[in-house]
ROBAFI-957217 format. One line per field, with one value per residue (C-alpha): x, y, z; residue in three letters. Coordinates in steps of 0.2 Angstrom, whole numbers, padded with zeros to 4 digits. Layout:
east = X, ...
north = Y, ...
up = Z, ...
resn = ALA, ...
//
This chain:
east = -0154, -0153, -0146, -0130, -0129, -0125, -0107, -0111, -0114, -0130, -0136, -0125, -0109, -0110, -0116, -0102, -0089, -0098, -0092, -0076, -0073, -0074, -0059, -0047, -0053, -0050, -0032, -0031, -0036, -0027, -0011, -0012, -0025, -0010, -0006, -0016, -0016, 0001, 0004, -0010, -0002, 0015, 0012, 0000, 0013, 0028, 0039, 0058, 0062, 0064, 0047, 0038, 0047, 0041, 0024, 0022, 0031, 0030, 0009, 0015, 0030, 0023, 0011, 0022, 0035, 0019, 0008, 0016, 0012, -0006, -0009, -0004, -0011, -0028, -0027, -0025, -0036, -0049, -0049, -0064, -0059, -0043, -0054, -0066, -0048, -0039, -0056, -0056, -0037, -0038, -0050, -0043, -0027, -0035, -0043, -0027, -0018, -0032, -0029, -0009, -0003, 0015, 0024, 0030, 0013, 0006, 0021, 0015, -0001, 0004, 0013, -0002, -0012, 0003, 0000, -0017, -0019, -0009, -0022, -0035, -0027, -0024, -0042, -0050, -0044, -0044, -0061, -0066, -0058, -0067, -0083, -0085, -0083, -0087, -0070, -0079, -0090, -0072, -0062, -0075, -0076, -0056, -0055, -0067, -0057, -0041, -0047, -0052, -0034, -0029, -0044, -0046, -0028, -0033, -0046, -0035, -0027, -0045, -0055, -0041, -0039, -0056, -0060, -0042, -0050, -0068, -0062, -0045, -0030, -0035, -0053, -0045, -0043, -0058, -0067, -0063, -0073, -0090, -0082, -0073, -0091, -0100, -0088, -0090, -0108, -0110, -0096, -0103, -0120, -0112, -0095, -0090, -0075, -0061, -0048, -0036, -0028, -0012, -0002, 0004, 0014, 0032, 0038, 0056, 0049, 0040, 0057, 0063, 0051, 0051, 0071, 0070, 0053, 0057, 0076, 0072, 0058, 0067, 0084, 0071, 0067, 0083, 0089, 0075, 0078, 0097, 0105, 0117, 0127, 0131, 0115, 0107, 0120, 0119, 0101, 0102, 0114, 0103, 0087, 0096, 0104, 0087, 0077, 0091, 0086, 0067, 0067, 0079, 0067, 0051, 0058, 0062, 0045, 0030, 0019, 0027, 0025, 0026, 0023, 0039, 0032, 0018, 0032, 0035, 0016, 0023, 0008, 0009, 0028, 0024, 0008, 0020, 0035, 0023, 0010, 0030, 0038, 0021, 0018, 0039, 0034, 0016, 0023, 0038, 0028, 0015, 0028, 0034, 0019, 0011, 0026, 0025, 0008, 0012, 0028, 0030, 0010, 0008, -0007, -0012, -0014, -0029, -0030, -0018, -0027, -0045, -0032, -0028, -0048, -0049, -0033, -0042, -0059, -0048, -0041, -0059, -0065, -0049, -0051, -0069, -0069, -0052, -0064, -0075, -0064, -0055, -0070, -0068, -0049, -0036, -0031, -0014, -0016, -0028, -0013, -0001, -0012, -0015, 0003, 0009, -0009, 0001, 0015, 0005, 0006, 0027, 0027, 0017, 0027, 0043, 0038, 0030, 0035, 0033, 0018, 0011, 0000, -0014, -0002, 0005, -0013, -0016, -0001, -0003, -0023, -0014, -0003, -0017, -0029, -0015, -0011, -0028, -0030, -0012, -0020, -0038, -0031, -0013, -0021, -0034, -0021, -0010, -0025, -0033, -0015, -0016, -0026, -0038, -0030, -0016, -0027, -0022, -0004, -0002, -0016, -0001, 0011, 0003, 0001, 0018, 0025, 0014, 0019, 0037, 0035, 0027, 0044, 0057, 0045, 0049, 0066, 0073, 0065, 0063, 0083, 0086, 0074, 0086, 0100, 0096, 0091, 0106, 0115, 0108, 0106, 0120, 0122, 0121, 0137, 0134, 0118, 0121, 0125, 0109, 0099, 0112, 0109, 0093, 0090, 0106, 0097, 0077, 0064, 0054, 0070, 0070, 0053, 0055, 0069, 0062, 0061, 0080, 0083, 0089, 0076, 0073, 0081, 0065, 0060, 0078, 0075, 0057, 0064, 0078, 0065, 0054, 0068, 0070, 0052, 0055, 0071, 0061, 0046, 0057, 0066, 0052, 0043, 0055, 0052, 0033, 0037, 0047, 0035, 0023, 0032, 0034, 0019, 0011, 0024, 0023, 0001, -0006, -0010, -0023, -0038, -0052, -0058, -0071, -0070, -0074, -0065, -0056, -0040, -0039, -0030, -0044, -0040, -0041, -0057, -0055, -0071, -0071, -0085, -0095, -0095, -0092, -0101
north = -0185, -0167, -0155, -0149, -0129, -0117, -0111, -0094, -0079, -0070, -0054, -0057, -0060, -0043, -0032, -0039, -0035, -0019, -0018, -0025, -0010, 0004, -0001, -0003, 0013, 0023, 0013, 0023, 0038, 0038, 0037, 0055, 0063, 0073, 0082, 0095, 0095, 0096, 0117, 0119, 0104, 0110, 0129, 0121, 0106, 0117, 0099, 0097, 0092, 0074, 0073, 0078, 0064, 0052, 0059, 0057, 0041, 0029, 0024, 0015, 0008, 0000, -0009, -0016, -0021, -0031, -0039, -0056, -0058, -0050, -0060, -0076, -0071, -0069, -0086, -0093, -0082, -0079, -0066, -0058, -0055, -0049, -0037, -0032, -0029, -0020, -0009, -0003, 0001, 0010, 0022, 0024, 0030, 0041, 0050, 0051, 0060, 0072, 0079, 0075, 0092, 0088, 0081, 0067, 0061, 0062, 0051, 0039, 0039, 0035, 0024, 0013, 0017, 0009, -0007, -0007, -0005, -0018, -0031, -0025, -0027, -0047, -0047, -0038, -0050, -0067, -0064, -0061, -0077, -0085, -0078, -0081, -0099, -0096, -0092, -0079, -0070, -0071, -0064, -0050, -0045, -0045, -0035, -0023, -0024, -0019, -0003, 0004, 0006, 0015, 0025, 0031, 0036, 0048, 0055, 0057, 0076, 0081, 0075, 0079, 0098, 0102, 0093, 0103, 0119, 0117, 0113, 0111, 0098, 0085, 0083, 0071, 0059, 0060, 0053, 0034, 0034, 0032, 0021, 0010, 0011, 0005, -0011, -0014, -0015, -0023, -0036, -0049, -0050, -0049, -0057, -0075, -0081, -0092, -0098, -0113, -0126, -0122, -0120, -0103, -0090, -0092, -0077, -0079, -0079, -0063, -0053, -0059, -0054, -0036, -0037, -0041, -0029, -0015, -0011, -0014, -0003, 0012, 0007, 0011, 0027, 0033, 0028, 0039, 0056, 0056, 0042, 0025, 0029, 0020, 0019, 0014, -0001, -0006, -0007, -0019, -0029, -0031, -0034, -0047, -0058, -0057, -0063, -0078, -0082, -0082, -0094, -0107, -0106, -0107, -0122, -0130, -0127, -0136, -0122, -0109, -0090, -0090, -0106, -0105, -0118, -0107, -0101, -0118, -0113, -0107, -0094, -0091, -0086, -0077, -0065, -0060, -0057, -0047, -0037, -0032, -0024, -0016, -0007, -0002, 0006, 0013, 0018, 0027, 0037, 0042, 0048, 0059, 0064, 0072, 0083, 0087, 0094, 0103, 0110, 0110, 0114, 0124, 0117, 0119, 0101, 0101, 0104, 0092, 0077, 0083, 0080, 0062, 0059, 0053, 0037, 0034, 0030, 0022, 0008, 0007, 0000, -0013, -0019, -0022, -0026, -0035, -0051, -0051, -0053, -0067, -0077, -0079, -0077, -0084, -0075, -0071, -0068, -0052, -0046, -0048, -0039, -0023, -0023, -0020, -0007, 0003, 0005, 0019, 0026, 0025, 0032, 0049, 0049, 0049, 0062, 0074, 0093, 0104, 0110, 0093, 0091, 0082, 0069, 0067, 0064, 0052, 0044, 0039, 0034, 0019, 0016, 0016, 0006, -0007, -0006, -0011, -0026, -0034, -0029, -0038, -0052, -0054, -0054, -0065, -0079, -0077, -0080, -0093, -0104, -0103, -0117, -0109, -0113, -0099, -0088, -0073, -0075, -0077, -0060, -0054, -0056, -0052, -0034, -0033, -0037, -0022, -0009, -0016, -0012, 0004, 0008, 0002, 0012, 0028, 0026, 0020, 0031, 0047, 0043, 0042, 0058, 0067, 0062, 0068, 0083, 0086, 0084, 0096, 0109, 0120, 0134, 0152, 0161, 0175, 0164, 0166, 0149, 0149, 0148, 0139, 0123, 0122, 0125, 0112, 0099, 0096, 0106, 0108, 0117, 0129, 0135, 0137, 0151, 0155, 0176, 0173, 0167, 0175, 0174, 0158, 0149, 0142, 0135, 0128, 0115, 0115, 0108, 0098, 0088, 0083, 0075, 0067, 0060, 0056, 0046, 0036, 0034, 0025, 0012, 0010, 0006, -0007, -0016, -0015, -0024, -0038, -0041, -0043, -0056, -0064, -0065, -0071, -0084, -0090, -0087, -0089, -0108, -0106, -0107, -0092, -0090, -0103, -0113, -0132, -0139, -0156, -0156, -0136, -0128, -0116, -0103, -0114, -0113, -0105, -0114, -0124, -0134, -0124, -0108, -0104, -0090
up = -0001, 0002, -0013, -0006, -0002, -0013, -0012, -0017, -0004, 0000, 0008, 0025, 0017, 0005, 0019, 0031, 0015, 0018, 0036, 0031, 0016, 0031, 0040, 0025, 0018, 0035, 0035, 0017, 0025, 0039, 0027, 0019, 0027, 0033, 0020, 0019, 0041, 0042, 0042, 0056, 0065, 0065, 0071, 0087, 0092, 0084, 0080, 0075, 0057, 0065, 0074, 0059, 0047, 0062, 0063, 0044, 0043, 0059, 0058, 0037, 0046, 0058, 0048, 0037, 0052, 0060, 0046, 0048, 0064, 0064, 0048, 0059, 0076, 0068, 0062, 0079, 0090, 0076, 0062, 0069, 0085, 0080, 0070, 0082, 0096, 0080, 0076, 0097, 0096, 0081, 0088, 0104, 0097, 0083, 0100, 0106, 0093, 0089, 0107, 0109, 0116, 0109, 0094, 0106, 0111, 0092, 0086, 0099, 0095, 0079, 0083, 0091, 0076, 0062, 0075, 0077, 0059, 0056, 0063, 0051, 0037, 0034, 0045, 0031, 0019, 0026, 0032, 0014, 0008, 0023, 0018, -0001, -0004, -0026, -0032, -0043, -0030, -0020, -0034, -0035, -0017, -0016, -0030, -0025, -0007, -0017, -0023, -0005, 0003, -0013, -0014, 0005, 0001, -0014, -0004, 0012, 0007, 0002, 0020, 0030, 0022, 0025, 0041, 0047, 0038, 0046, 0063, 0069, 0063, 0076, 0066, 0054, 0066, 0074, 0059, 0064, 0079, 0073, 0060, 0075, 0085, 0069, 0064, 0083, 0084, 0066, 0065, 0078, 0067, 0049, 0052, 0055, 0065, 0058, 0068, 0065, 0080, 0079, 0094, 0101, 0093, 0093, 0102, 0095, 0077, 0080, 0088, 0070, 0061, 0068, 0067, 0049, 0042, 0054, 0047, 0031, 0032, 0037, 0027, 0013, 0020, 0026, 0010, -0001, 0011, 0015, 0001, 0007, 0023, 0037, 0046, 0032, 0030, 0047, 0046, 0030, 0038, 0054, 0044, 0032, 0044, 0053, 0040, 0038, 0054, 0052, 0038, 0046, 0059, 0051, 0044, 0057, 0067, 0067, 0070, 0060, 0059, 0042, 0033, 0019, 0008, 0003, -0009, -0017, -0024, -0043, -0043, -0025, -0030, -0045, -0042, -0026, -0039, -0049, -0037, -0029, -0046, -0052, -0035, -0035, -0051, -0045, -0029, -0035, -0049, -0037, -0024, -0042, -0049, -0033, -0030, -0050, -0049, -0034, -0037, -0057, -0062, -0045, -0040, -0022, -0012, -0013, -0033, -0032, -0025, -0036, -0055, -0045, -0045, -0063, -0060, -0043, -0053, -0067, -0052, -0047, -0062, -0065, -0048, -0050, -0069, -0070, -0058, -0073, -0085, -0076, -0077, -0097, -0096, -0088, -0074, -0077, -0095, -0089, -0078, -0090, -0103, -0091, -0085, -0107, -0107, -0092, -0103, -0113, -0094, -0094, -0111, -0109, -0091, -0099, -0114, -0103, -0101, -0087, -0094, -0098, -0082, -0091, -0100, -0085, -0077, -0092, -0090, -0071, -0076, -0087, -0071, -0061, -0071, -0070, -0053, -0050, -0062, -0053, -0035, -0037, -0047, -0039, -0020, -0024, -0032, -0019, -0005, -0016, -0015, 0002, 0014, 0025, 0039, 0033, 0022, 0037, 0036, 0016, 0017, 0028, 0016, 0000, 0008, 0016, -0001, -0009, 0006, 0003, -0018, -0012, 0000, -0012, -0026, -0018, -0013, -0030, -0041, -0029, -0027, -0044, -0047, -0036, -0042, -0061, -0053, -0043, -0057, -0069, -0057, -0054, -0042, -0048, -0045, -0031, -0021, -0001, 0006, 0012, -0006, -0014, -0005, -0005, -0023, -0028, -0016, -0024, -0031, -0014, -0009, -0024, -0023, -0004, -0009, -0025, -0018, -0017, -0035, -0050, -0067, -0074, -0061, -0055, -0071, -0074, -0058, -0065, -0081, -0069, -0059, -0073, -0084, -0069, -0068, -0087, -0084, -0069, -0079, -0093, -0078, -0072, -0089, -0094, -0076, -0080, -0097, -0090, -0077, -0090, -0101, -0083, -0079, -0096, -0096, -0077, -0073, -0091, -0087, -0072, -0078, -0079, -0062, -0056, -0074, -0070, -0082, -0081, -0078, -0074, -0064, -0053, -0040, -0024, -0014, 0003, 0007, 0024, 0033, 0045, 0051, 0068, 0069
resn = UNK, UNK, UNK, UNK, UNK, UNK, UNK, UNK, UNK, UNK, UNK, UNK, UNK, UNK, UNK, UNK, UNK, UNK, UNK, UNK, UNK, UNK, UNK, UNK, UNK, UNK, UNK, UNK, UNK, UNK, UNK, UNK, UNK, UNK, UNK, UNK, UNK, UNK, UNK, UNK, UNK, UNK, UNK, UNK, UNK, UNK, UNK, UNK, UNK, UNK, UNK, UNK, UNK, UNK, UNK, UNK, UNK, UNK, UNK, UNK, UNK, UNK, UNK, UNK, UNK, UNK, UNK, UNK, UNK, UNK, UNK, UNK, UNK, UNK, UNK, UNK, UNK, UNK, UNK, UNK, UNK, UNK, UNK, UNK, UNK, UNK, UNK, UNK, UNK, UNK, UNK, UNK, UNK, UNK, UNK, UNK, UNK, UNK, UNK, UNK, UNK, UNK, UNK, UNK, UNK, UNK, UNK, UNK, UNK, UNK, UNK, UNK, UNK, UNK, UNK, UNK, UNK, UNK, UNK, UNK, UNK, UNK, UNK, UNK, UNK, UNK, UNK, UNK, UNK, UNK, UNK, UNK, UNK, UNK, UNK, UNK, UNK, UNK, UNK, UNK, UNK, UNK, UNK, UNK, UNK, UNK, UNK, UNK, UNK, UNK, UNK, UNK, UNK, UNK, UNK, UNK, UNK, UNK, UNK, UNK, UNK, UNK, UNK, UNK, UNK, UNK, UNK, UNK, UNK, UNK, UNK, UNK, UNK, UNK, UNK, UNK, UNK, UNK, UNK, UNK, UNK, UNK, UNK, UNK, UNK, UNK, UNK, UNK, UNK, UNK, UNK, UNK, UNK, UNK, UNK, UNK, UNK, UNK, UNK, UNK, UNK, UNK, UNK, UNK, UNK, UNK, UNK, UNK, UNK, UNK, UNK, UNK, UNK, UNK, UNK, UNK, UNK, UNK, UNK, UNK, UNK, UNK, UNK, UNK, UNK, UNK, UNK, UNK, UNK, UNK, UNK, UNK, UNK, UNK, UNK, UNK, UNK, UNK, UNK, UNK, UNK, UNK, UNK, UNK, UNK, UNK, UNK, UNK, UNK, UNK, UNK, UNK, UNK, UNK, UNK, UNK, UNK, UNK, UNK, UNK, UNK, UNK, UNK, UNK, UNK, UNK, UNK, UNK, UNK, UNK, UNK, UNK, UNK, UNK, UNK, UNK, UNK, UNK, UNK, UNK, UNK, UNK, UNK, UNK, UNK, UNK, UNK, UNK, UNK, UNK, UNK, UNK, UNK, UNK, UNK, UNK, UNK, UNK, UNK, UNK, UNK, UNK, UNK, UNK, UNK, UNK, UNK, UNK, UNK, UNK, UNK, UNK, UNK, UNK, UNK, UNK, UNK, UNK, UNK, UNK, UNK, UNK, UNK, UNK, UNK, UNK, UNK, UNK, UNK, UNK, UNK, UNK, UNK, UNK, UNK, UNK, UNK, UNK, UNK, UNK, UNK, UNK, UNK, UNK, UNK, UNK, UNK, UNK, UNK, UNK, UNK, UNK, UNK, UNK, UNK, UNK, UNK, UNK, UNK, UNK, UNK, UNK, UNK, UNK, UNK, UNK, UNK, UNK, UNK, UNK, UNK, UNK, UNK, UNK, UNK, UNK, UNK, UNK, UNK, UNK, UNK, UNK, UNK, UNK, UNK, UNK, UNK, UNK, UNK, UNK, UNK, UNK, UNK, UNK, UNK, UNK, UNK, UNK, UNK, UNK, UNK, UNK, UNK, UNK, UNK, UNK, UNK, UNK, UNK, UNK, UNK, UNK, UNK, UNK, UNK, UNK, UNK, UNK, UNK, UNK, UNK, UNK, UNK, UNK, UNK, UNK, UNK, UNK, UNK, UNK, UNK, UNK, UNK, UNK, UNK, UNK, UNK, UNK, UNK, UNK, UNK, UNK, UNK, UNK, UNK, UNK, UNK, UNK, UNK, UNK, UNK, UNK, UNK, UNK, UNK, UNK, UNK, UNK, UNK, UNK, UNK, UNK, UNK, UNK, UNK, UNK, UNK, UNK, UNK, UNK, UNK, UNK, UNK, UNK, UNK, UNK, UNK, UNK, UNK, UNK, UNK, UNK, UNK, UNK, UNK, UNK, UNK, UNK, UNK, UNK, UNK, UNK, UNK, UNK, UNK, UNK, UNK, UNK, UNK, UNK, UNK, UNK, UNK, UNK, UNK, UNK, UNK, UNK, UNK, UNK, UNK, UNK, UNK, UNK, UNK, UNK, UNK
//
C-alpha cells in the first residue's frame, strides 16, 4: 500500500503564485498610478470636471459592480481560463487608453479595464486556495496575496509619475502588456484549472447583481463628493430593492449566483463583518491622510507616496507574518490582537497637529500593520469556509466586501472630514465670490486660491481639516475597538491554522482530488 501524497506544495505551485502575484499587483497599480499622470493627461485630452471624476473613478467601480459574477463564472468555465481571458483583456484595454485621443475613449477604456479586472481578482484567489491544499502553506500564500493589491497601490503615484515624466501620460498603461504576455505564456504550464458542474449562469441573477453593486457603488461616491441628495437616494433605493431581489432568488435556485448559505458559516459571517469595518476605517484614513501630507505638510505627490513606503512595508510583514503566527495561535485571536495594536494608530491620528507628519506616518503604519493581519487572515477564513466548488464566488465576495469598506471608508469619514471642516471655516469679510467658496468648501479648494487669501487664512483651514482628520480618526478608532471585542468573541474558537487536534475546529481544506491540469 502506497503512502498517500504529500498535501503540501512544491516548486510549481510557488512559481505559479508567482505568476498569480503579477496581476493583482498591476490591478493595484492600475488603481493610483493616476495620480501623479493626471496634469499631463488633462492638458493633452483637455477633459470636463465630469470626465475626469469618470476617468478617475469608473475602472474601481466596475470591479466591485462585477466580482460576483466573475467570482461565479470562473467557477463554471474554469478559474484559469477566466484568468488567462481576464489577463488578454486587461492588456488590450490598457493599449487602448495609453493611445485614447479623447477623454471619452479613455473613460471607456477604462471602463473595459474595471471589467476585465474584475475577472482577475477572485481568479487570483480561488486559484490559490485550489493550489495549496496545507491549510498553513495556504494561509501563507493568501497572506502574501493580500499584501500585493495594497502595495501595487502604494507604488502606483511613484511609477505612474515617472513613467508620465519619462515618456508621456499614456506610458502608465503600457506597463501591463509584457505583464499580460508573461501570465499568458506562463499560466498554462504553472497553473491548474478548476471548474465545478454546475449548470449555466443565471442571466437574471447577474442583471441583479449589477442593479444592486453598481448603485450602491456610486451612492457611495456621490455621497463622499456632493453629500445625500436625490440622486443619491434614488440610487440607494434602486440598489436595495435589488439586492431584495437577488437573495429571494438565490434562494430559490438550484444553481445559485451566489450561494446565501455560506453566510450561515459563523466565521464565514464574521471575518466578512470584520475585514468590512477594518477597511471602512483603513480606507477612510488613507483617503485623509494622503490629502494631509499633500495639502497640510506640502509635500509634492510624489513625496507623498515615498512617507507612505514605511506603512506599506509595515502591511507587508502582517500579511506575511500574521500566517505564522496563526499557526501557534488561533486565528481569530491574532486578528483581534492587531485590530486593539492599530488603536495606537487611531490615537496618534486623532492627536496629531498640522505639523505632526511623522506621527501621522506612525499612526497610519499601526493601521496598516493591522489592515494586513485582518486581510491575510480574514480572506483566508472566509475562502477556507467555503467548498471548492464555490472557493471563486466566496473570493468574489470577500473582495467585494473589502472594496465596499474601502467606498463607504472614504465617504463616511471624508464626509464627516468636510463637514468639521465646513464648519469651522468661515469666509473672510471682503473675499470675491469666487475665493470665498472655494476656501469655505475643502482645503484643496483653499490652497487652490491661496494668492487670493488674506494672512493666516491658509493655515486656519490647515488647522480646520486636520481637526477634522482628528475627529474621523477618533470614530473610526472606536469602530476598530468593537470589531476587536467582536472578533475575539466570535473567531477565537477556530483552532491555530492546520492544528490536528481532536475535536478542533481547523480552517477547511480547499483540497479536492485531481487536478485537471
Amino acid at each position: 500500500m502506497g503512502a498517500e501524497p504529500s498535501l503540501r506544495a512544491g516548486w510549481r505551485e510557488w512559481a505559479g503564485f508567482a505568476v498569480l502575484a503579477l496581476p493583482t499587483v498591476l490591478l493595484g497599480l492600475d488603481v493610483t498610478a493616476l495620480y501623479l499622470v493626471a496634469p499631463s493627461l488633462a492638458a493633452d485630452l483637455d477633459p470636463t470636471a465630469t470626465e475626469t471624476l469618470w476617468i478617475m473613478d469608473i475602472y474601481g467601480f466596475l470591479i466591485a459592480g462585477f466580482l460576483i459574477t466573475m467570482g461565479t463564472l470562473g467557477d463554471r468555465i474554469g478559474r484559469r481560463r477566466l484568468l488567462m481571458i481576464g489577463m488578454a483583456a486587461f492588456g488590450a484595454a490598457s493599449v487602448l487608453a495609453a493611445f485614447a485621443p479623447s477623454a471619452l475613449w479613455l473613460i471607456m477604456a477604462r471602463a473595459l479595464l474595471g471589467v476585465a479586472g474584475a475577472t482577475l481578482m477572485p481568479s487570483t484567489l480561488s486559484l490559490i486556495s485550489h493550489m495549496f491544499a496545507d491549510a498553513r502553506q495556504r494561509a501563507l500564500a493568501i497572506g502574501a496575496w493580500a499584501t500585493m493589491f495594497a502595495l501595487g497601490m502604494a507604488a502606483g503615484p511613484v511609477v505612474g509619475g515617472v513613467l508620465a515624466a519619462g515618456f508621456w501620460w499614456g506610458a502608465a498603461f503600457l506597463i501591463a502588456v509584457p505583464v499580460s504576455v508573461f501570465v499568458l505564456a506562463a499560466a498554462p504550464a504553472l497553473l491548474p484549472e478548476f471548474r465545478t458542474d454546475a449548470g449555466r449562469l443565471d442571466l437574471l441573477s447577474v442583471g441583479l447583481s449589477l442593479t444592486a453593486m453598481l448603485p450602491a457603488f456610486y451612492a457611495i461616491k456621490h455621497v463622499a463628493a456632493h453629500g445625500l441628495d436625490a440622486q443619491a437616494s434614488a440610487a440607494v433605493l434602486l440598489g436595495g430593492g435589488s439586492a431584495v431581489a437577488f437573495v429571494r432568488r438565490q434562494l430559490r435556485l438550484r444553481e445559485p449566483l451566489l450561494d446565501i448559505r455560506l453566510f450561515t458559516d459563523r466565521a464565514f459571517s464574521a471575518a466578512l463583518t470584520v475585514l468590512l469595518i477594518g477597511l471602512v476605517g483603513y480606507g477612510g484614513m488613507m483617503f485623509l491622510i494622503t490629502q494631509h501630507l499633500q495639502l497640510v505638510a506640502g509635500f509634492s505627490p510624489t513625496a507623498a507616496g515615498l512617507w507612505m513606503g514605511p506603512p506599506a512595508l509595515a502591511m507587508l510583514i502582517a500579511g506575511i507574518g500574521a500566517p505564522l503566527i496563526a499557526t501557534r495561535f488561533p486565528p481569530g485571536v491574532v486578528m483581534a490582537s492587531a485590530l486593539a495594536l492599530s488603536l495606537v494608530g487611531y490615537v496618534f491620528l486623532a492627536s496629531a497637529g498640522t505639523d505632526s507628519r511623522l506621527s501621522v506616518v506612525t499612526g497610519f503604519a499601526f493601521i496598516y500593520f493591522g489592515i494586513g493581519v485582518i486581510a491575510a487572515l480574514g480572506t483566508d477564513l472566509v475562502v477556507g469556509a467555503a467548498p471548492p466548488e464555490r472557493s471563486g464566488s466566496a473570493a468574489a465576495l470577500s473582495e467585494t466586501v473589502q472594496e465596499l469598506g474601502i467606498a463607504a471608508g472614504v465617504a463616511l469619514l471624508g464626509s464627516l472630514t468636510a463637514a468639521i471642516y465646513r464648519t469651522a471655516v468661515e469666509a473672510r469679510p471682503g473675499l470675491p465670490p469666487s475665493v470665498a467658496e472655494p476656501y469655505g468648501d475643502s482645503l484643496s479648494g483653499a490652497r487652490s486660491v491661496a494668492d487670493g487669501l488674506p494672512a493666516g487664512a491658509l493655515r486656519h483651514a490647515q488647522d480646520a481639516f486636520t481637526s477634522g482628520l482628528n475627529t474621523a480618526a477618533i470614530a473610526a478608532g472606536v469602530a476598530i475597538a468593537v470589531a476587536s471585542v467582536a472578533c475575539f468573541g466570535t473567531l477565537r474558537h477556530i483552532r491555530p491554522i492546520g492544528d490536528p487536534s481532536p475535536g478542533a475546529e481547523p480552517i477547511v481544506s480547499t483540497r479536492v482530488s485531481g487536478d485537471d491540469r
